[in-house]
N, C-alpha and C positions, 0 to 999 in steps of 0.2 A: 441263825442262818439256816436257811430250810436244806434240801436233797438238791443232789447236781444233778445236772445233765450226765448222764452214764455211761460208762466208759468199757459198757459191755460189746463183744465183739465173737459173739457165738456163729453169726452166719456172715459173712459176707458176700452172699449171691445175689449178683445184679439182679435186679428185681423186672421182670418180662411180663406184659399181658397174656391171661390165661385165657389157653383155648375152652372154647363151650365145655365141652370135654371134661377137662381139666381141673372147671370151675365147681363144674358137678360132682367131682369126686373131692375136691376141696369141701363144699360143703359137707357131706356126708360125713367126714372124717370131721371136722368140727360139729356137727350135732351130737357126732357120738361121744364126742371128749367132754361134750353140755351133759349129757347125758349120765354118763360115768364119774362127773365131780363133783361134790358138792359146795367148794366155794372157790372167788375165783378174786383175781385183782388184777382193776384195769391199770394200765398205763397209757401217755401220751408221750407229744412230745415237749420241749421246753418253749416258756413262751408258747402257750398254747393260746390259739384263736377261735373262732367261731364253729367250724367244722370239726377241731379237736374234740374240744370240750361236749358240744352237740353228742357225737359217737360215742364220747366216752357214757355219757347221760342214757343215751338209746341203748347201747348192748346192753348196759346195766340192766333197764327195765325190761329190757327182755330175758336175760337172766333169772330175772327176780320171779317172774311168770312161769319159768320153771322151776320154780323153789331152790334156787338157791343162793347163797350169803354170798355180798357180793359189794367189794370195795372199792374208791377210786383213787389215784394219789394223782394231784396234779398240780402244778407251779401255778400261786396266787402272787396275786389278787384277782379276781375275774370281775372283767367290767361290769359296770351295771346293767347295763344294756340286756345282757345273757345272767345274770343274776337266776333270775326263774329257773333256768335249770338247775342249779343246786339246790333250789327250793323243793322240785320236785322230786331229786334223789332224797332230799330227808322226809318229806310228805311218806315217800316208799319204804323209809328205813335201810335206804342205800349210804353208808357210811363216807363220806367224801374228807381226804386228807389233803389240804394247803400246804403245802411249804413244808411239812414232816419229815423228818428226821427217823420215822420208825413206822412200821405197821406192826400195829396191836398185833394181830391175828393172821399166823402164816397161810398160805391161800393153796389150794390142790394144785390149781392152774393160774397160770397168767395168759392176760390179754393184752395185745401193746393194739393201739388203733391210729391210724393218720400218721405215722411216725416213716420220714425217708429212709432212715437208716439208723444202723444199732448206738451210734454214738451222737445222736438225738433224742434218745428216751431221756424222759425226766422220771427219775425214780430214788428211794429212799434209797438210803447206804446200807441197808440192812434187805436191799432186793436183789443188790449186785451180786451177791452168790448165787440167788435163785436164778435170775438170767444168765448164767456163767452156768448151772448145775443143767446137765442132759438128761435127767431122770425127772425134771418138771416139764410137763408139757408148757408149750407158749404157742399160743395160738395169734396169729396175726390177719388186722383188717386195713387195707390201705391201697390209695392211688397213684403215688409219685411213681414214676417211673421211667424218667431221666435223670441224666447228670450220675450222683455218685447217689441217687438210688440203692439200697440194699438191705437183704431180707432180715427180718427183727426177728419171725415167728420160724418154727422148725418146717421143715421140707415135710409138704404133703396136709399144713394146716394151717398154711399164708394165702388169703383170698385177695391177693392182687388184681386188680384188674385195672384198665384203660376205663376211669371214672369221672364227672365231675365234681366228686367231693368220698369223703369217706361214708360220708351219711348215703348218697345213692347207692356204695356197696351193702349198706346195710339196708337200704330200701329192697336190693335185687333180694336177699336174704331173705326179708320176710314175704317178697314175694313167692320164693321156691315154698317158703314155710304153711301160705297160704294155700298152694298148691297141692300139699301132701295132709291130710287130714288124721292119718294112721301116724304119722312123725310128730305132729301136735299133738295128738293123745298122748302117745308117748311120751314126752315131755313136760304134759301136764299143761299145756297154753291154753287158756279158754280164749281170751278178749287178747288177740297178737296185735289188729291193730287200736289200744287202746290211743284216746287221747295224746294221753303223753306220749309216746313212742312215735305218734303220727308226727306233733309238734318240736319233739327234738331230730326227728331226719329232718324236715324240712328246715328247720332252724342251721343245720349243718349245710342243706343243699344249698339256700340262697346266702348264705354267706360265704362261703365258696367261691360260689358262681353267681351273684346276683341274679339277673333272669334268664344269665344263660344265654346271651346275648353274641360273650366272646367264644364261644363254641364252634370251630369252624367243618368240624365233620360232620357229614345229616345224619349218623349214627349218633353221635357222642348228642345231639342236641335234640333225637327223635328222644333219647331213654330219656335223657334231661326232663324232656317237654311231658313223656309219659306217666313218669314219678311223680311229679310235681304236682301235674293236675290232679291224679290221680288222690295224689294225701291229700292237695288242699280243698277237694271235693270231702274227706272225709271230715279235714279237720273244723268245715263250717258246720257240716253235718251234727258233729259230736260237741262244739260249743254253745247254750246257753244265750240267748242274744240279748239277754237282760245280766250276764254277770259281766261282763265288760273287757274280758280274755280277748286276748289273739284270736282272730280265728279266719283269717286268711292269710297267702305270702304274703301282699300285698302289707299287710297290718306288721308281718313279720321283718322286711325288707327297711318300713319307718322305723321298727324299734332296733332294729341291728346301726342305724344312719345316724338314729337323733342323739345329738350331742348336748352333756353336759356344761353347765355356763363356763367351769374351769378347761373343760376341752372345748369350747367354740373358740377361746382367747388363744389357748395354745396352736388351735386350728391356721385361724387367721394368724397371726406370727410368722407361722411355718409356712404359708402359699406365700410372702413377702418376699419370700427369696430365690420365686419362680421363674425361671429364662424363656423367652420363647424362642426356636429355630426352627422356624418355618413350622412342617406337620410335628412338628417334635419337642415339646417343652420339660424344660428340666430343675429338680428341686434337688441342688445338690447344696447339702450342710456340711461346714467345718465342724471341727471340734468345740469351738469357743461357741457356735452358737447350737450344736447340738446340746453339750451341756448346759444351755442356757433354758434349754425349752426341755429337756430332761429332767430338772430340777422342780418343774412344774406338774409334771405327772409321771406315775410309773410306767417303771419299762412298757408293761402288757397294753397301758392306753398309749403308751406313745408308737409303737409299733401297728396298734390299728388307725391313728390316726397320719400318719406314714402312709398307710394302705391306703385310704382312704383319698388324702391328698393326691398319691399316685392315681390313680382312679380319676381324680375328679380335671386332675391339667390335662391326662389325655382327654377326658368326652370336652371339655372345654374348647378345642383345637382341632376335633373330630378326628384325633391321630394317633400318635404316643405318648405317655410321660412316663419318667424315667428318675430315679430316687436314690440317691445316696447320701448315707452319714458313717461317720464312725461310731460305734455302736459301745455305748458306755460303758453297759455291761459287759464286756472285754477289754474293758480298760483302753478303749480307743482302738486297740492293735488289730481290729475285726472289722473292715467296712461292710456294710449292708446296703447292696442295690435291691432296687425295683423297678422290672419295666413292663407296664401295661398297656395296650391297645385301647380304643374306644369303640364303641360297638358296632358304630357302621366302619371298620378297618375290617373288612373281610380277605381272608385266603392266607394269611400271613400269620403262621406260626412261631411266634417267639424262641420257642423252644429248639429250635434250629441254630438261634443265637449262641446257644452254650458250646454246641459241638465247634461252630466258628470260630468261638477264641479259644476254644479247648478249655470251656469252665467246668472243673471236675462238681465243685461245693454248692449244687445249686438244683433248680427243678422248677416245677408249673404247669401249667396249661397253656394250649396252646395260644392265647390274648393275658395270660399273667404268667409272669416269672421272677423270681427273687434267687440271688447267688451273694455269695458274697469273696473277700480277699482276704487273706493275713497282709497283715503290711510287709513282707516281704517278698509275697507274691504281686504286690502293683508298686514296683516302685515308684511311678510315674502317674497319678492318677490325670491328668488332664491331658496326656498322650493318649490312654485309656477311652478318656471321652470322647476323643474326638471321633477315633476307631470306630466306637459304639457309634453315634449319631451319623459318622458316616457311612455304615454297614444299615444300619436301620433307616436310614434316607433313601441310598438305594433300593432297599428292598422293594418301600412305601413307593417309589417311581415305576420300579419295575411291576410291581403286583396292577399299577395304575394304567399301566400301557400295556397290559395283555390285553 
């Protein structure tokens, strides 16, 4: 049985977007703490997806650029799809731990990345002291910032911001990075934006956010728009057109999509039990047949293909879709929604939704959200639904007739 989900509870401060200001003194106090350690270990969260995993791969190799040892523990299996990146941490001599029960080698500092809140890190049982000990630095990179949102890393070296992905805060990063040439001496970076570094933000960005589509601030979608291009200008740049690599979003958006023959059947299975209500279509599983399509693959692909699904009945509908099962790994007692928008559903922020029903356990962007219930918090789950769909019907009328 590998490391739990951890049950560290060092900060609980709602987690706020940082002013300009704020952000820039945040950085500097994490270069210094790069600066000043020599080894470092990343953490996530549990059940890590695309954007996790991505970050976790990125700070690594930047790390590593400034010499120093540098570990990652994260809850396996990781889909094929994203495979290449632990390829590349070992290519670097980046030490990556599955499912471990122990880290070899105790670390100066810890990094937690993409992680909502302290009792979502997935971490060995031999880290939970050092997340608990105030004499370890813990520096934190991440974007949730509703719901029960709250801080992992210590006050004054948590780079929170209003993001589309964790991977863009670590894009904004090594933009400051590029911008100071005396801070990159200093830390020894020759090649910051190398290859890999460029391929694991972006890898984080578009899976995230696909193209950035459900972004509905021309802020939150100008930086989207400017990252984006901006690496995947590098990353053609820096590929090889004869070795047959990634080397645009474009290529990266297929390989994060394309499904294995054992997840196409699970795939199709799971839209079989798709509803449509007008702009609104919904894939809600019982137990009997969540377990039934669980048993076909792991948790980590079943939850991107969840994602996925949800994703694919809103654009189908040009609307919402909306996703719930009991979630096996809690032994049923943990429902798991998801409610997404489709791309052309513009002005209409999900994340409004949670303050609505007053869903503490939850977060997103403003076209994707995921919360979920203990079963004694919904007693009633199809009173629940109907709430939702009629709260989110309105909305879609209202947003329609401005």
């Amino acid at each position: 049985m590998g490391a739990l989900a951890c049950d560290y509870t060092y900060s609980l401060s709602p987690k706020r977007d940082l002013s300009i200001a704020a952000k820039n003194a945040v950085v500097r106090n994490i270069l210094q703490e790069i600066a000043i350690h020599g080894s470092f270990l990343l953490l996530g969260h549990e059940h890590p997806d695309e954007d996790c995993i991505a970050s976790l791969v990125a700070f690594a190799l930047l790390l590593t650029q400034c010499n120093k040892r540098v570990e990652i523990c994260c809850q396996g299996p990781i889909r094929v799809q994203i495979s290449f990146l632990i390829d590349i941490c070992l290519y670097n001599g980046i030490a990556v731990h599955l499912d471990t029960q122990t880290v070899p080698r105790m670390p100066d500092a810890l990094v937690i990345l993409d992680t909502p809140n302290p009792g979502m890190i997935y971490a060995p049982p031999s880290c939970r002291l050092l997340l608990s000990d105030s004499t370890i630095r813990k520096i934190e990179l991440d974007h949730h910032l509703f719901a029960n949102a709250a801080c992992c890393g210590d006050p004054g070296y948590s780079l929170i911001a209003r993001a589309s992905s964790t991977c863009e805060i670590i894009a904004y990063l090594c933009y400051k990075l590029a911008r100071n040439h005396a801070q990159r001496t200093a830390l020894g970076i020759r090649n910051l934006y190398s290859r890999n570094v460029v391929l694991s933000i972006l890898t984080g960005m578009i899976g995230d956010a696909k193209t950035g589509a459900y972004l509905i601030s021309r802020k939150d979608r100008a930086l989207y728009t400017y990252f984006t291009q901006r690496l995947n200008t590098m990353l053609r740049e820096k590929t090889k057109p004869t070795t047959g690599n990634i080397a645009s979003t474009k290529q990266i958006l297929h390989t994060l999509e394309s499904l294995s023959a054992e997840e196409h059947a699970v795939y199709q299975t799971m839209v079989k039990n798709v509803q449509h209500r007008g702009s609104i279509s919904l894939l809600l599983l019982n137990q009997t047949q969540t377990q039934a399509l669980h048993e076909c693959c792991n948790a980590e692909h079943f939850v991107s293909l969840i994602k996925m699904a949800t994703s694919n009945i809103a654009e189908s509908i040009s609307g919402i879709g909306i996703s719930a099962y009991p979630d096996p790994t809690q032994q049923f007692y943990v429902t798991q929604w998801r409610v997404r928008t489709a791309a052309r559903v513009k002005q209409l922020d999900l994340r409004l939704l949670l303050s609505h029903f007053a869903i503490q356990n939850g977060g997103g962007h403003a076209g994707a959200i995921g919360f979920r219930f203990f079963a004694h918090e919904l007693i009633n789950q199809d009173l629940f639904t109907e709430a939702l769909v009629a709260y989110l019907d309105d909305r879609l009328h209202h947003m329609q007739s401005a």
